[in-house]
C-alpha positions as a Markdown table, in Angstrom:
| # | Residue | x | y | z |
|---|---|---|---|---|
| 1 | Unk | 101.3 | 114.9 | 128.9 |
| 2 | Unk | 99.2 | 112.1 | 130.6 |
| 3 | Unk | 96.7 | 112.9 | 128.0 |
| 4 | Unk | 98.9 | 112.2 | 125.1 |
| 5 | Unk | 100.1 | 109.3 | 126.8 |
| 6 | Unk | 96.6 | 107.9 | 127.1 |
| 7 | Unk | 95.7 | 108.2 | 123.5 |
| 8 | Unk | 99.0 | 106.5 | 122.5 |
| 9 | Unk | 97.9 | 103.5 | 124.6 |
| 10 | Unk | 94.7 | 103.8 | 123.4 |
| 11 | Unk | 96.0 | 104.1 | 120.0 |
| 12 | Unk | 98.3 | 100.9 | 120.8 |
| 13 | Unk | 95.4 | 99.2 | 121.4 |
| 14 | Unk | 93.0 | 100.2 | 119.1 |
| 15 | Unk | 96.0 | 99.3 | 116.1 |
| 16 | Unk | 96.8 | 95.4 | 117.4 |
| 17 | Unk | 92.7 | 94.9 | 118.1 |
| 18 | Unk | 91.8 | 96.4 | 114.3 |
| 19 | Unk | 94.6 | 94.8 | 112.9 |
| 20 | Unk | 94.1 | 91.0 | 114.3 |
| 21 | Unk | 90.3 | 91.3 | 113.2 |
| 22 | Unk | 91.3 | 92.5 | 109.9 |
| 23 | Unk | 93.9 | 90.0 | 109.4 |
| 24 | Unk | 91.5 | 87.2 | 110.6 |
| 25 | Unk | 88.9 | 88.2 | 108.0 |
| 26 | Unk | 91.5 | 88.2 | 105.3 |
| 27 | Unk | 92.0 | 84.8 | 105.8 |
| 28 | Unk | 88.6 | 83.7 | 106.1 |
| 29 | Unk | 88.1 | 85.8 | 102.9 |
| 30 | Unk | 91.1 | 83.5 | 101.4 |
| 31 | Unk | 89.7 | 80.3 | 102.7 |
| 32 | Unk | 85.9 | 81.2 | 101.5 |
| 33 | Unk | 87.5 | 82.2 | 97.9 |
| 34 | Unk | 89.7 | 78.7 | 97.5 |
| 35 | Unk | 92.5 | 81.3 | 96.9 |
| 36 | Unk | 91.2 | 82.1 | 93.1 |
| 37 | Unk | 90.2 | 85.9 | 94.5 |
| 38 | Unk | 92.8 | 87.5 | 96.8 |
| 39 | Unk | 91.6 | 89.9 | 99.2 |
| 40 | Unk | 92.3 | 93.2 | 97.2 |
| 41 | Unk | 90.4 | 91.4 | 93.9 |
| 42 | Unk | 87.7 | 91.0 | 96.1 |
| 43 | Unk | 87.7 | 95.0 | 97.7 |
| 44 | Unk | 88.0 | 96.0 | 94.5 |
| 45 | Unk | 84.7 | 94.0 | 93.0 |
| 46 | Unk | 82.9 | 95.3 | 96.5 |
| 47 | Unk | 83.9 | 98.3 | 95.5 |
| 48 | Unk | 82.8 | 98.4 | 92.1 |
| 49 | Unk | 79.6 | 96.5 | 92.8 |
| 50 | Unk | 78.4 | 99.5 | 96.2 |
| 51 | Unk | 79.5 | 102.4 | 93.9 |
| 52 | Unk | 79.3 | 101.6 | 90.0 |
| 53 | Unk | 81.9 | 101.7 | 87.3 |
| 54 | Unk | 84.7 | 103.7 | 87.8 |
| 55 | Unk | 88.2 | 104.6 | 86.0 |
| 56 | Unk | 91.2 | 102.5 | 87.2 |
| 57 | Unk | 93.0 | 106.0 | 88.9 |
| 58 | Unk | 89.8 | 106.0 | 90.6 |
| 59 | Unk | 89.7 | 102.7 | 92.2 |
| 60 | Unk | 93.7 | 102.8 | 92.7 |
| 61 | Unk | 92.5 | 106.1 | 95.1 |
| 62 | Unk | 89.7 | 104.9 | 96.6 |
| 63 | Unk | 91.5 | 101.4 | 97.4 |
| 64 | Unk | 94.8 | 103.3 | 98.3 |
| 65 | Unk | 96.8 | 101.0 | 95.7 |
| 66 | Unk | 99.4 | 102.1 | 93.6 |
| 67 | Unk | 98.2 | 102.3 | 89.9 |
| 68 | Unk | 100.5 | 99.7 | 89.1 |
| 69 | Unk | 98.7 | 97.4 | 91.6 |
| 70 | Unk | 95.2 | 98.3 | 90.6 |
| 71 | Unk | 96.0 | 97.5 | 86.9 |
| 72 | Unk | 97.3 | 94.2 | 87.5 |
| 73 | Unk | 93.7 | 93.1 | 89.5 |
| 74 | Unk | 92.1 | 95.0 | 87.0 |
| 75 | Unk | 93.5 | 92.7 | 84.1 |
| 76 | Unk | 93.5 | 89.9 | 86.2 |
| 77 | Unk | 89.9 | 90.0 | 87.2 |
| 78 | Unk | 88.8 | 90.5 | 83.4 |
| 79 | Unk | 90.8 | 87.8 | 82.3 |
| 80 | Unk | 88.5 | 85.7 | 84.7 |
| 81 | Unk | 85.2 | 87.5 | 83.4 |
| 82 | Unk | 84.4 | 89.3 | 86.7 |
| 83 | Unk | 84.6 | 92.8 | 85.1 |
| 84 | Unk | 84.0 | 93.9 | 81.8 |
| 85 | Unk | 85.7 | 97.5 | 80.6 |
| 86 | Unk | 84.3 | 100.0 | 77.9 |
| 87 | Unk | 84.3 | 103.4 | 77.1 |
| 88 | Unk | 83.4 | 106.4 | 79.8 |
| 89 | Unk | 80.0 | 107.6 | 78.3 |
| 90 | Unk | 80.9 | 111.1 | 79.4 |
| 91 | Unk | 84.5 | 110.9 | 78.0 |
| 92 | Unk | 85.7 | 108.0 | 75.4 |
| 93 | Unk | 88.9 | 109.0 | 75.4 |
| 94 | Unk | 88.6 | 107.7 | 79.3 |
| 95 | Unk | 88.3 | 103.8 | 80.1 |
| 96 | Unk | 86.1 | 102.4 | 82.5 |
| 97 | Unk | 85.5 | 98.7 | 84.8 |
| 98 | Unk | 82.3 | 97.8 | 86.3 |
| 99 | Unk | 81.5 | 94.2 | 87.7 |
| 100 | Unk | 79.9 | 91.4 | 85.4 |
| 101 | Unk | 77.6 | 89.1 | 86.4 |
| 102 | Unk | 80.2 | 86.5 | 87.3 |
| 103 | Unk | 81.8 | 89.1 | 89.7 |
| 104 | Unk | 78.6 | 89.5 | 91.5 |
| 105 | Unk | 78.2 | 85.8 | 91.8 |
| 106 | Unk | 81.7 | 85.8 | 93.3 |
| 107 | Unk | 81.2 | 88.3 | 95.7 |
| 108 | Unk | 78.3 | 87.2 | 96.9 |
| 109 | Unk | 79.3 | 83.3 | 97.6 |
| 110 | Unk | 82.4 | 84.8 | 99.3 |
| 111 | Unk | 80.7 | 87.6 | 101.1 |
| 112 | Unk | 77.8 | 85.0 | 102.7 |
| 113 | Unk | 80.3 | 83.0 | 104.0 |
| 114 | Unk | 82.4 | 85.2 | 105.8 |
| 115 | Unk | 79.3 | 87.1 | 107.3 |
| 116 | Unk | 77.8 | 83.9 | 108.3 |
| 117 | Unk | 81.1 | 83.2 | 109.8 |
| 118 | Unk | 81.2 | 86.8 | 111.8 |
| 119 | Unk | 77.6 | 86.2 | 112.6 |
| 120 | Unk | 78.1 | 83.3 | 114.3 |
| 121 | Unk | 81.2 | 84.8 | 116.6 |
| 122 | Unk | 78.8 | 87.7 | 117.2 |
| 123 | Unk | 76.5 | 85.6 | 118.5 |
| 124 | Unk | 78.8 | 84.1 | 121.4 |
| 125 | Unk | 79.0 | 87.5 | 122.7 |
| 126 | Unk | 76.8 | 88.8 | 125.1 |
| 127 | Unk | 73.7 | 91.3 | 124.3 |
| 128 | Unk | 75.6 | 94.1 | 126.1 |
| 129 | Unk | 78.6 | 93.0 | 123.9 |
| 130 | Unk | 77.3 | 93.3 | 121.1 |
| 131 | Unk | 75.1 | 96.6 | 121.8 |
| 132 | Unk | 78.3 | 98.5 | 122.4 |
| 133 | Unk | 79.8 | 97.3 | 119.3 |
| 134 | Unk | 77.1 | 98.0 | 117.3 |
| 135 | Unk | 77.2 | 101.8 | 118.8 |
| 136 | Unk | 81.1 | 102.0 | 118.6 |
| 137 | Unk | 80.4 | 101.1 | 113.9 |
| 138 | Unk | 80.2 | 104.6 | 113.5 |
| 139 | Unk | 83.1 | 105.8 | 115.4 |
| 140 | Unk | 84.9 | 103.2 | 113.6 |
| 141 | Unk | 84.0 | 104.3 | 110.8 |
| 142 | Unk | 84.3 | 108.1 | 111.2 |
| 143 | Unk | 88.0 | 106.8 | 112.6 |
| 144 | Unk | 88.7 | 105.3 | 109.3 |
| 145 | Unk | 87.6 | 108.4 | 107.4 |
| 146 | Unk | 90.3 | 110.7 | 109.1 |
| 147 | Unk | 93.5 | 108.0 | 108.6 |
C-alpha cells in the first residue's frame, strides 16, 4: 500500500510540474505568434514539418484531436498559405496536407523564440541542474509514450 501511495504523490507531482511548464510554454508560444497561430496550429505544422505530409485522420491521431478539430486548423492554416493539400500519390482517392514554405517560416520564427526563451531559464540553473534534466528527457519521453 505505501508503494501505491508513493507513486500517486509522485504522480501528483509529476502532473502540476508538467502541466505548469506546458502551460507556460503555451503562452510563450501565444505571445511569440502575436496570437495569429494558436498552439495546436502550430503542433500541427511541427508535426507536419518532423514527419512529412500526412492525411487529416492521421494528424487528428497523432495530435489526439477530434477530426472535427483537426479539420478546422487544417482549413484554417491553408486559408493562411501555411499548408498546401493534394492528392495521396499512393491513393487519389485519399487527401493529403504537408507544410508550405510560409508554414516553415512560421514555425521557425516562433520556435527560435521560445527556445531562446527556455535557453535562457536553463541557463539560470545550475550545471547539476541541468545534467539531471537532460538525463531525466528520455524518461519523459518514454512517460509520454505509455499515457
Amino acid at each position: 500500500m505505501i508503494k501505491l501511495d508513493l507513486l500517486f504523490v509522485l504522480a501528483k507531482e509529476l502532473r502540476i510540474a508538467v502541466g505548469r511548464l506546458a502551460r507556460r510554454i503555451r503562452q510563450l508560444y501565444t505571445n511569440a505568434s502575436g496570437g495569429d497561430v494558436s498552439f495546436t496550429e502550430l503542433a500541427v505544422l511541427s508535426r507536419l514539418e518532423r514527419d512529412g505530409p500526412h492525411g487529416s485522420a492521421q494528424l487528428a491521431n497523432l495530435e489526439r484531436i477530434t477530426a472535427q478539430a483537426i479539420g478546422t486548423v487544417l482549413g484554417g492554416l491553408h486559408r493562411r498559405g501555411l499548408v498546401e493539400r493534394g492528392p495521396d500519390p499512393a491513393d487519389g482517392r485519399r487527401v493529403i496536407t504537408g507544410i508550405t514554405d510560409a508554414g516553415r517560416a512560421a514555425l521557425d520564427d516562433r520556435e527560435q523564440v521560445i527556445t531562446e526563451r527556455l535557453a535562457g531559464a536553463l541557463d539560470s540553473l545550475t550545471p547539476d541542474q541541468r545534467k539531471r534534466l537532460a538525463e531525466a528527457l528520455p524518461v519523459l519521453v518514454l512517460l509520454a509514450e505509455r499515457l
